[in-house]
C-alpha positions in Angstrom: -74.4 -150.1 -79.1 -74.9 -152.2 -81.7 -73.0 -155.4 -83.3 -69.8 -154.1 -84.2 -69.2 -152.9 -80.4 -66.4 -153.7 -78.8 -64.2 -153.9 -75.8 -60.6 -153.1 -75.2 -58.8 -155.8 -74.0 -55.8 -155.3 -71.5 -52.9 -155.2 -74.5 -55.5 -153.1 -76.5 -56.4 -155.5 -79.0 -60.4 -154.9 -79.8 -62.3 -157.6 -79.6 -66.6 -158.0 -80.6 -68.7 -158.0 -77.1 -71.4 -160.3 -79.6 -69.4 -163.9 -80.8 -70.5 -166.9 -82.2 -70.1 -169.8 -81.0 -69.3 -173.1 -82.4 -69.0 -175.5 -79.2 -70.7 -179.2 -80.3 -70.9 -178.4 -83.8 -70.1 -181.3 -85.9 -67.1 -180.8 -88.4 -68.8 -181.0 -91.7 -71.7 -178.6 -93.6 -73.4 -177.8 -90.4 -70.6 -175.9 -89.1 -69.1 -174.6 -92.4 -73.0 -173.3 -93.2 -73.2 -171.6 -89.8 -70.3 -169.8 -89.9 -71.0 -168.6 -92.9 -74.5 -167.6 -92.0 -72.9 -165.8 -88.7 -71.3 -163.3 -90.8 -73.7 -163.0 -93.4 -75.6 -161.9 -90.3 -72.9 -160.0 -89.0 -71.2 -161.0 -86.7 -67.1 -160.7 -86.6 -66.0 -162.5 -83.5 -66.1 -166.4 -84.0 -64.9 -168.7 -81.6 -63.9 -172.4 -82.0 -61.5 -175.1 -80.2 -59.1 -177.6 -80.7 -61.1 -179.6 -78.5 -64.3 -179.0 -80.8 -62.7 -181.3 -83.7 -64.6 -178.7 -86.0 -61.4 -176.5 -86.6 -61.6 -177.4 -90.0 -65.1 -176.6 -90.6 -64.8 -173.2 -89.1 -61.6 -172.2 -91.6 -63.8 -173.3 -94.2 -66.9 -171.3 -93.4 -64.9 -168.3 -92.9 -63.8 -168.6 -96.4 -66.8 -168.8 -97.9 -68.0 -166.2 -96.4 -65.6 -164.5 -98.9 -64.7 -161.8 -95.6 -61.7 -160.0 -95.3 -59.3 -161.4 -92.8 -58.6 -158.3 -91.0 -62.6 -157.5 -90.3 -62.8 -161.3 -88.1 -61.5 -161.9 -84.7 -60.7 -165.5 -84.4 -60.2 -167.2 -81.1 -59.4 -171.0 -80.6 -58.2 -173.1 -77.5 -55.3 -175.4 -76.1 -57.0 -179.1 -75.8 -55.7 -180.7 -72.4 -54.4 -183.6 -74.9 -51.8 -180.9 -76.4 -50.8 -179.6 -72.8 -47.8 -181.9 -72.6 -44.0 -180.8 -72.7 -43.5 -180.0 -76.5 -46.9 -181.0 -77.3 -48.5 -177.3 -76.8 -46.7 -175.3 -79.6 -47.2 -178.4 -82.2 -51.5 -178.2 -81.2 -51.3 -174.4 -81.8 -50.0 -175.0 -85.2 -52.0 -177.9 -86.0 -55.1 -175.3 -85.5 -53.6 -173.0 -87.6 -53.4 -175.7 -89.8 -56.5 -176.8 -90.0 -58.1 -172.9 -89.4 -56.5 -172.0 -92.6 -54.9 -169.0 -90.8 -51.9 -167.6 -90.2 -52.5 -166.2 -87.0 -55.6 -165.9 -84.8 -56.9 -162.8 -82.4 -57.5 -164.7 -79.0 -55.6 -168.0 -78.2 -56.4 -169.6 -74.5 -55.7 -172.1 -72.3 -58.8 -174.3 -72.5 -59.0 -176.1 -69.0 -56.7 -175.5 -66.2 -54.6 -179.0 -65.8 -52.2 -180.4 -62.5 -48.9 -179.7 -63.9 -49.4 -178.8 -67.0 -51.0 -175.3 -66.8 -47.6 -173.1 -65.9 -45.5 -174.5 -68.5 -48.7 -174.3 -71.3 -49.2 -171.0 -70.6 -45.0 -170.2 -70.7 -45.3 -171.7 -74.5 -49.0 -169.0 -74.7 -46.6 -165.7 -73.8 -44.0 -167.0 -76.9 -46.9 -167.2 -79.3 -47.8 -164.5 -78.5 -44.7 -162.6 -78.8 -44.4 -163.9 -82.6 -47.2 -162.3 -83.2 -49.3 -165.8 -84.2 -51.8 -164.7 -81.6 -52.8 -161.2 -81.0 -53.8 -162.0 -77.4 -53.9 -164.7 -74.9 -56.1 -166.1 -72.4 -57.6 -168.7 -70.2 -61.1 -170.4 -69.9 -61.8 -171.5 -66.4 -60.0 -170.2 -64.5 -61.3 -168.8 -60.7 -59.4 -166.2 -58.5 -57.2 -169.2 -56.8 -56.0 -170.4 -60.3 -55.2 -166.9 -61.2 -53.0 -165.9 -58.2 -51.1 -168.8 -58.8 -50.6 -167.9 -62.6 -49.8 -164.7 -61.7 -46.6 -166.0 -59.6 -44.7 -167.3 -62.3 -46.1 -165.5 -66.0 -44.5 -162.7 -67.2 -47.8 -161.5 -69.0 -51.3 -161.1 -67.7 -54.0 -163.1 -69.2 -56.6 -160.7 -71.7 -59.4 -163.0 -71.4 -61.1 -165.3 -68.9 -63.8 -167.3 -70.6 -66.0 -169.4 -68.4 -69.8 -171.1 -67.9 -71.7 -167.6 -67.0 -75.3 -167.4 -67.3 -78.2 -165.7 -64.9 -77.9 -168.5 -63.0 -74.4 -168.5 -62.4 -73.3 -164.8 -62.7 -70.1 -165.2 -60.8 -70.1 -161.6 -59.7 -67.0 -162.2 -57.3 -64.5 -163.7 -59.8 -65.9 -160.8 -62.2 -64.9 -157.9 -59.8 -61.7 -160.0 -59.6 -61.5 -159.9 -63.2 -62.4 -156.4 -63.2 -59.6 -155.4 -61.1 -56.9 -157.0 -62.8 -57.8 -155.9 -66.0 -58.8 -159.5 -67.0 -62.0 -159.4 -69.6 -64.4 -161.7 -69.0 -66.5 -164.0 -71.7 -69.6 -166.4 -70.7 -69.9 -170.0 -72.6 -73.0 -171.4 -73.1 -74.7 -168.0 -71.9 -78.0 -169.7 -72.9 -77.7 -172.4 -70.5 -76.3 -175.5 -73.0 -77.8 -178.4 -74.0 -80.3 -179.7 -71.6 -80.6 -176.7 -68.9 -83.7 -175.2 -68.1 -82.1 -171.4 -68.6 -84.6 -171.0 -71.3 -87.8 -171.9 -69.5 -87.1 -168.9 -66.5 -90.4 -167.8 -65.2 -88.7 -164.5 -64.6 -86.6 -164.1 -67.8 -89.7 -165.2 -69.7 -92.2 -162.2 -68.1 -89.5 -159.5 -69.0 -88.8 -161.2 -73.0 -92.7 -160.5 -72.9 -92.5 -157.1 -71.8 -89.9 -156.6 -74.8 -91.6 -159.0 -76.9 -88.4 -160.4 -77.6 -87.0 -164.0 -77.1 -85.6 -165.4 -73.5 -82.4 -165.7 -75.2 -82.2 -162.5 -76.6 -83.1 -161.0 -73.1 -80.3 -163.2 -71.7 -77.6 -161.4 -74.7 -78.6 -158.2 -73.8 -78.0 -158.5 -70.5 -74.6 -159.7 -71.1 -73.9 -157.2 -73.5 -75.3 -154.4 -70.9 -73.0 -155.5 -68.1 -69.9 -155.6 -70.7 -69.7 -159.3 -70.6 -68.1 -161.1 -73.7 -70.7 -163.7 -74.9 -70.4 -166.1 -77.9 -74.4 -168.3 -78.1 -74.1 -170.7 -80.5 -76.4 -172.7 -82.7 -76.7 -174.2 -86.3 -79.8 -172.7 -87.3 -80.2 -169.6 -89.6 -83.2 -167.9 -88.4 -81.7 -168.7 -84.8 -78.4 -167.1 -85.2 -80.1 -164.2 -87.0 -82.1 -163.5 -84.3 -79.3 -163.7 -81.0 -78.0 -160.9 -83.2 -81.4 -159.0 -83.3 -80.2 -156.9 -79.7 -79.5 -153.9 -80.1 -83.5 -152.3 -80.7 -84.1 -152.7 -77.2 -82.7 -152.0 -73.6 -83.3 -153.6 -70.2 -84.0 -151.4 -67.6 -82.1 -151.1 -64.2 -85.0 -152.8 -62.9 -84.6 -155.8 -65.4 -81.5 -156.0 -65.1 -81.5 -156.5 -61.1 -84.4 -158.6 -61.6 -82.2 -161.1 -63.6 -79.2 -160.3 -61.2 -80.9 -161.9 -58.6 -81.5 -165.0 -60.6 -78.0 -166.6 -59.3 -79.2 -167.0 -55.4 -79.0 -170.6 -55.9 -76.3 -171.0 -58.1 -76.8 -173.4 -61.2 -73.6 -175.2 -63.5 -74.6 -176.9 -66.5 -71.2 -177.8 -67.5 -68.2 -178.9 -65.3 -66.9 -177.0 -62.6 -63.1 -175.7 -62.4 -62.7 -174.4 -58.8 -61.2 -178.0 -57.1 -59.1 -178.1 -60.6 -54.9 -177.5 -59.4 -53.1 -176.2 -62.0 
């Protein structure tokens, strides 16, 4: 394993198991320099949203990063604002737009939203066939929100993308996912701003054992169980080193060890499972 590994999604589209993330990052230098920095350092999976308002400053950085197209996968996201009747194909364009792109690799529903979801995701599977998007997907989305999808789409999301940490490792909605054929990806897989992921008494004992960071414990054991994971931060040495996994393995041990970190499950961001579509 190593940073270019990958996973095949359910159309066959590859996509990076190791992304970056751009989630809070303000649309100006910061996020144009870290993008950059991200693939200087490698990586080839970056991820960004309409709702981020840093569409803009991601394009950019991805330009000066001087890569080829064809070597990034690009994933961006519906806002709820753009979910309206005629709104959603005019906010997929507008990221385009402001992306500098003329398509991207990953395009998904952000949120699920009360009467808006079925139709968004009716306008996903045309952008999809025009080949703007070279798969499609949803964040948020739990078992009940899928079976209701799945009685009125014609194609199968690729990608589920939701909060997924040691302390919330959903391990039913990902052996739902694993049965349909539905990748899953973790946001904030460090925890976000202002959880106490980081300080684990656990997770910090097996990073010594490594002599590695908590976070890059955490990575690795996404990347061990096949999960999708994009950390994201604005620092150089930072994003260098959540890269820095692949000179090391966790052992079955470890890895139940942090398994068994979700017995009393923790959110840090909002939660989607009394969310109708």
């Amino acid at each position: 394993m190593d940073i270019n590994t990958t996973r095949k999604l359910n159309n066959g589209v590859e996509i990076p198991l190791l992304g970056f993330g751009t989630l809070r990052s303000k649309d100006n230098e910061e996020t144009v320099n870290a993008v950059r920095w991200a693939i200087e350092a490698g990586y080839r999976h970056i991820d960004t949203a309409g709702a981020y308002g840093n569409e803009k400053s991601v394009g950019l950085g991805i330009i000066q990063s001087g890569i080829d197209r064809k070597k990034l996968f690009v994933t961006t996201k519906l806002r709820l604002e753009d979910m309206g009747p005629g709104e959603q194909m005019k906010g997929f364009e507008n990221s385009l737009k402001l992306l500098q792109l003329d398509y991207v690799d990953l395009y998904l529903i952000h949120w699920p939203m009360e009467g808006k979801t079925l139709d968004s995701w009716k306008v996903l599977e045309d952008i999809y066939k025009s080949g703007r998007a070279r798969a499609i997907g949803v964040c948020n989305f739990t078992e009940r929100h899928f079976t209701e999808l799945f009685r009125h789409s014609k194609i199968k999301p690729a990608v589920d993308q939701v909060e997924l940490h040691p302390h919330l490792s959903l391990q039913p909605l990902m052996a739902y996912c694993t049965e349909m054929g539905i990748a899953y990806e973790a946001w904030s897989p460090l925890g976000g701003d202002g959880g106490k992921l980081l300080d684990d008494a656990v997770l910090k004992k097996i990073a010594e054992k490594h002599r590695k960071s908590v976070a890059q414990v955490i990575l690795r054991w996404d990347l061990q169980k096949g999960i999708i994971t994009i950390p994201k931060s604005i620092h150089q040495d930072r994003i260098i080193a959540n890269a820095n996994l692949y000179d090391f393995e966790l052992s079955a041990i470890d890895m139940k060890a942090i398994n068994d970190l979700d017995h009393d499950p923790r959110r840090f961001g909002r939660d989607p499972n009394p969310m109708p579509l």
